[in-house]
N, C-alpha and C positions, 0 to 999 in steps of 0.2 A: 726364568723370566718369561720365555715363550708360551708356557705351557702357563702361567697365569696371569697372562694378555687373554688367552686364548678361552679361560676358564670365564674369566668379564667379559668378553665379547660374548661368547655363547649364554650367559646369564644376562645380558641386555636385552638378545636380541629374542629369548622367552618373553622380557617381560613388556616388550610390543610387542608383540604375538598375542599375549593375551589383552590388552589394551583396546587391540585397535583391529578391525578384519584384517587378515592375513594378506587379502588380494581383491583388489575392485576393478568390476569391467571397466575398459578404455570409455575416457571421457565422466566417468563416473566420481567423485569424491570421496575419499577414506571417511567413512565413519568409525567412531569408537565404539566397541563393541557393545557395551550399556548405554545405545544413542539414548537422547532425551524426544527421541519422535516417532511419532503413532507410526509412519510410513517411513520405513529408514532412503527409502529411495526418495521421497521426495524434499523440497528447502521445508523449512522451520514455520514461517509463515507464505503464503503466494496467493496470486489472484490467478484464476483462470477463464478465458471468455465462455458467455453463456449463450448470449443471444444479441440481437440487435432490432431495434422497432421503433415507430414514432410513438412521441407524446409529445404535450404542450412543451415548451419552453420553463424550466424555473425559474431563471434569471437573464434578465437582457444579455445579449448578445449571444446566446445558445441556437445552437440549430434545432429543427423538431423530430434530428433523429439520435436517440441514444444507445448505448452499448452495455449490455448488464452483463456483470461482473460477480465472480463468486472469490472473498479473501476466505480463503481454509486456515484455519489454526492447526498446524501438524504437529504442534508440542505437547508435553503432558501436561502443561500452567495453562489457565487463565490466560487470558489477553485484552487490556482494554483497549477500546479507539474511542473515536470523539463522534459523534453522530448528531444528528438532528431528524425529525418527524417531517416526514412524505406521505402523499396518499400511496395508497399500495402497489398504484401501477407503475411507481419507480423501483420497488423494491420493498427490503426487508428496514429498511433506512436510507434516510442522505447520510455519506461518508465524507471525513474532511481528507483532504489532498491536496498536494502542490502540482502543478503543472511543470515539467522540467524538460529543454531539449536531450534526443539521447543520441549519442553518439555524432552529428551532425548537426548542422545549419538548418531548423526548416524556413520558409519560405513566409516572412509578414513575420510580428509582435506573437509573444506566447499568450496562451488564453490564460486567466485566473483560474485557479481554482477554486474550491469549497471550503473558505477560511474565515472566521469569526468569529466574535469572543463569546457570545453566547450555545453554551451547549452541552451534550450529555457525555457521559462515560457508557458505552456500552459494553459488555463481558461478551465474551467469544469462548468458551468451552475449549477443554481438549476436543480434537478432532470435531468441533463443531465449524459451521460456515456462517456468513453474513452475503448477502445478495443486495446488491445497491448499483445503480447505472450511473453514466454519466455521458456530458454528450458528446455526441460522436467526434464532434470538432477537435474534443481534447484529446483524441489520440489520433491525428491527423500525425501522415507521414514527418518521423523526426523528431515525435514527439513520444512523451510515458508522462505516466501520475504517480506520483509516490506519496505514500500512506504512512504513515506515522502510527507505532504502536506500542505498548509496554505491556512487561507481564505484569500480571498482576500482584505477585509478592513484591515488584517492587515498588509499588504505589505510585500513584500516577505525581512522579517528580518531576518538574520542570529540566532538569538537568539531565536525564536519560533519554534519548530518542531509538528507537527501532525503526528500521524504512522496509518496507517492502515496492515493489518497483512491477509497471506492466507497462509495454510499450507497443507502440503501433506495430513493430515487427512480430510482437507474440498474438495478434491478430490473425485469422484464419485465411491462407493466401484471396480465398474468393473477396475478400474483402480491404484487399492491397489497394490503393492507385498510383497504377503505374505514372503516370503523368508527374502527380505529383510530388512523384518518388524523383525523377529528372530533374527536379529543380533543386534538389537539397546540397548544401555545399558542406564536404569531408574533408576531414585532415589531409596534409601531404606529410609523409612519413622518407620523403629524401634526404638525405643526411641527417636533418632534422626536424623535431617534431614543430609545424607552423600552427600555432596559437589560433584558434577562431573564433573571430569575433565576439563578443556577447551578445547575446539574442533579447532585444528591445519586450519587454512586456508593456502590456496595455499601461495606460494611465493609471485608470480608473479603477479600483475592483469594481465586482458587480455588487447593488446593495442586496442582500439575503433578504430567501422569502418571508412573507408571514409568519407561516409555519416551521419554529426551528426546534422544540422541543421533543424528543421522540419520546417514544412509550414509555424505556425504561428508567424517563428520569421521573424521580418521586412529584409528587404534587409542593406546590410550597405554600406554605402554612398560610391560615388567611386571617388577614390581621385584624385582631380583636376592638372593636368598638367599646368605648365606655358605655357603661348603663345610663339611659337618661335620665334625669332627676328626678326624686319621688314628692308630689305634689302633698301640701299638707292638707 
């Protein structure tokens, strides 16, 4: 009986062996050996910061300085998101996003994000990027933007969501404020875990700009007039 305990054990534990990397650096995540990602070190979808600069305001109550943003597709599919058309000194596109507190209280009403029902499907390539800013406000200490995306085989179905997530803390230290990092309020974790408040959002959204259509959505059809009557 020992000896074939001992014959399944050691046939299991081949066949995670082969499965799955043998061994991953501390703090690292076991991938499967046949990952579905161009960079096996990095997440699946992510944003990474790029830069920070003014421009006008798109919509009331924005600051005029914003933060550009790279979202990378690290998988081997397609990815759609939802976009709308910018001049180009926002970006490659405006991107839609929630505005959500992370991990703590920040301080005032959450900002709105870039949500409406008029808009495009943009594709995202393997290992391809999308470059879109947003403003700076909205990742004021306490605060991240979460992104909403699907791959593409599974068509863009109401019922699927993917999030990808960036938050003021993955922000480059020179660009912390400490001030208003003091004022945030965090869980107590003493005996037990104390519930935090819910965080007041604005009223109002902002109404969208003008310009909500981006490049890659097709033109729509232009509706045919009748012929005028032919005179006898």
């Amino acid at each position: 009986m020992y000896l074939i305990f001992a014959a399944l054990l050691g046939s299991l534990a081949g066949q995670c062996q082969t499965a799955f990397h043998p061994s991953a650096p501390h703090g690292q995540p076991r991938r499967p050996a046949d990952t579905p990602l161009v960079d096996p070190k990095r997440s699946s979808v992510y944003m990474v910061f790029q830069k920070v600069g003014k421009c006008e305001p798109l919509l009331a109550g924005e600051t005029g300085e914003r933060v550009w943003l790279i979202l990378k597709n690290n998988t081997r599919w397609s990815i759609l998101v939802r976009t709308f058309g910018v001049p180009d000194e926002y970006g490659e596109a405006g991107l839609f996003y929630d505005v959500e507190a992370s991990g703590s209280v920040p301080d005032g009403p959450l900002p709105h994000g870039y949500w409406w029902d008029l808009a495009s499907l943009s594709d995202i390539g393997s290992g391809e990027s999308l470059t879109f800013s947003v403003p700076r406000n909205h990742l004021d200490p306490g605060l991240a933007i979460k992104v909403n995306f699907q791959f593409d085989w599974e068509g863009y179905d109401d019922h699927i969501r993917h999030f990808s997530y960036f938050s003021y803390w993955d922000l480059p230290d020179a660009l912390r404020d400490k001030q208003k990092e003091k004022k945030l309020r965090w869980p107590s974790f003493r005996g037990a875990v104390r519930l935090l408040p819910a965080v007041p959002q604005l009223d109002e959204p902002p109404e969208p700009p003008a310009l909500v259509l981006s490049p890659t959505m097709p033109e729509l059809p232009k509706i045919l007039q009748p012929a005028p009557p032919k005179k006898n």
